[in-house]
N, C-alpha and C positions, 0 to 999 in steps of 0.2 A: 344606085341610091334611090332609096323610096321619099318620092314627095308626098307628105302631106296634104290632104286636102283642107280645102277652108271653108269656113260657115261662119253666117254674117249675123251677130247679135247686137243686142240694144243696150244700152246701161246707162241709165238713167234717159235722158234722149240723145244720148250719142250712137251713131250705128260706127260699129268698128267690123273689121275681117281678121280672124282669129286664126289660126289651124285648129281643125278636131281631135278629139282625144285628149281632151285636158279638162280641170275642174274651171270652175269662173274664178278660184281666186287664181290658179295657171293662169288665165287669159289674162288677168291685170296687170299680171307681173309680164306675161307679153308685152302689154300695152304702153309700157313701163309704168305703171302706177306703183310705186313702194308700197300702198297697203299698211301706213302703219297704223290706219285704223280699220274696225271690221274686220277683223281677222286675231287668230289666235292659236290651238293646238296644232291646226291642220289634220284634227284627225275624229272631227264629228262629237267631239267633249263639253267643246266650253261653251258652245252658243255664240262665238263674236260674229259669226259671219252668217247672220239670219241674213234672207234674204226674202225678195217677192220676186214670182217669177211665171211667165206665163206663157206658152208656145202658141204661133198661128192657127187661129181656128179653137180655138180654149177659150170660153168664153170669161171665168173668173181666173182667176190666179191661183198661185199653190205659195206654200211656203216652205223654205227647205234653207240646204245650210249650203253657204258658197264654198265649201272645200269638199263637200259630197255629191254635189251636183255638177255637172258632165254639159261642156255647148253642145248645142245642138243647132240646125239652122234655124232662124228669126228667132230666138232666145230672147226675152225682153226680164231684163233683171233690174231693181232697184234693191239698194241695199237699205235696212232696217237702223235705224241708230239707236244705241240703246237708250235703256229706261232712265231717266234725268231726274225720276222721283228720290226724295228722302231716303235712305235706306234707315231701316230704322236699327238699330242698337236690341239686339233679343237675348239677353244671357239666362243660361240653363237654369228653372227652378229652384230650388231647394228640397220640393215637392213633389211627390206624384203631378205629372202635366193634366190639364183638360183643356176643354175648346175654350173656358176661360183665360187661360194660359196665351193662349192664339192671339181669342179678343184684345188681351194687351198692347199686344205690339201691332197688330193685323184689324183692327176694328172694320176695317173698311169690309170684313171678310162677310161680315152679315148682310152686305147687299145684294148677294148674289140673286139674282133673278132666274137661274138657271135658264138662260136664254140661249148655250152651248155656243157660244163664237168661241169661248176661248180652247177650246175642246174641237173645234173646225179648223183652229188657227196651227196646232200647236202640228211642230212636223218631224217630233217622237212617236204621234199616235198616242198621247196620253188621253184619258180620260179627265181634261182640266174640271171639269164642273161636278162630273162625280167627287173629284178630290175635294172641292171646293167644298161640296155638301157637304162629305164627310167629316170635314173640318169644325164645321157648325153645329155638326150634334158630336162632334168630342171622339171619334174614331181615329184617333192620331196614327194607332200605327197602321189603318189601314192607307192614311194622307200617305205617310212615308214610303212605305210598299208602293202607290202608284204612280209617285213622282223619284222612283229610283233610277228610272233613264230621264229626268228633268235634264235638260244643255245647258236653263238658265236664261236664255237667246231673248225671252220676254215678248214674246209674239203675244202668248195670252194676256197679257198687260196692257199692250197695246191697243187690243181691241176690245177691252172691256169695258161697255159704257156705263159701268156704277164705281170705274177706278182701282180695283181690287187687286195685287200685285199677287195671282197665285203661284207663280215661281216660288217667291222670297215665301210665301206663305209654307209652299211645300219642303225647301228646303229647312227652315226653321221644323217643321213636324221633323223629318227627316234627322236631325240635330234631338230632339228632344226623344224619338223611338231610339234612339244610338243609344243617349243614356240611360233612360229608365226601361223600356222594351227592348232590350239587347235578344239577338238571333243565334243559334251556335253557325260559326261560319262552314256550313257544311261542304260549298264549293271548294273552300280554301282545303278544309281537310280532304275533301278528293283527289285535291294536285297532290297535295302534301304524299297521299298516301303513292299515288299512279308514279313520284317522283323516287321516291324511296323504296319500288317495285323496280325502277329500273328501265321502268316503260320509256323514258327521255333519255336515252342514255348514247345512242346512236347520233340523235340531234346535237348533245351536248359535246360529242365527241365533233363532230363536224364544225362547229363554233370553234372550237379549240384547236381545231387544227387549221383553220381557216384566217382566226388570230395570228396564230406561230406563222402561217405564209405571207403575210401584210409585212 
């Protein structure tokens, strides 16, 4: 029987001994923590489980998501709460959208300073403050296009010191290129077509037979 080794992490100021090979939210349910907050798809989608996180000898922090991130030894984790702002109410024009459109629901969006914390913060790798920009001179669907891996997680919100919620910002663009700036879905029609070639066919057969022996 192979043991496990263990590595000794931090969360919040608690030091706990884990086994390795697990993500942090694994090690909480080790810990027995139910987790019913902070946490969410388990599978790097929804943002619930931002986290701060920072190894021995690292002098700032990183930010990353607690069902993607892996112990390691002296692991120092704080978990992120989310954003406690207003959401605000943003339904689809009637109209062609512009950066007017934004300013409605998103005013705060004009204070960007482009000072990039939020764009430092974010642990997609988005480009938060270019979106931002882009936002402000009225390029919606380029916002859309770079907040299409957005989690939501609100790291950039957090630490933006003129308050600007570009998450919810980008999502709303994101909502309003859907409807007016609509894309042909050229990925979808590739499966479509790679599926109806027959190229899955082997897999599918295996699922199938896999069912029938359950």
């Amino acid at each position: 029987m192979t043991i496990s080794q263990s590595v000794a992490i931090t969360v919040g100021d608690e030091k706990h001994t884990v086994p390795e090979g697990m993500t942090v939210i694994q090690a909480m349910w080790h810990l027995g923590d139910a987790m019913v907050k902070n946490v969410g798809c388990l599978g790097g989608a929804c943002g619930a489980c931002a986290i701060i996180c920072r190894l021995p000898g690292q002098m700032l922090p990183k930010t990353a998501l607690a069902c993607q991130t892996m112990v390691s030894e002296g692991l120092n984790i704080r978990f992120l709460q989310g954003d406690p702002s207003k959401k605000e109410i943003a339904p689809l024009p009637a109209e062609t959208p512009s950066r007017e459109t934004v300013f409605q629901y998103y005013p705060e969006t004009r204070r960007c300073v482009a000072c990039q914390a939020c764009t430092s913060a974010c642990p997609q790798g988005i480009d938060v403050m270019v979106g931002v920009r882009e936002a402000m001179i009225g390029d919606l669907a380029l916002v859309a296009e770079r907040f299409t891996t957005c989690v939501m997680c609100g790291f950039c919100a957090a630490v933006c010191e003129s308050r600007i919620r570009p998450h919810r910002m980008g999502l709303y663009a994101r909502r309003l290129a859907g409807a007016f700036y609509p894309k042909p879905p050229t990925q979808l029609d590739m499966r479509i077509a790679e599926i109806s070639s027959g190229q899955f066919d082997r897999e599918w057969n295996d699922v199938m037979q896999a069912a029938q022996n359950a």
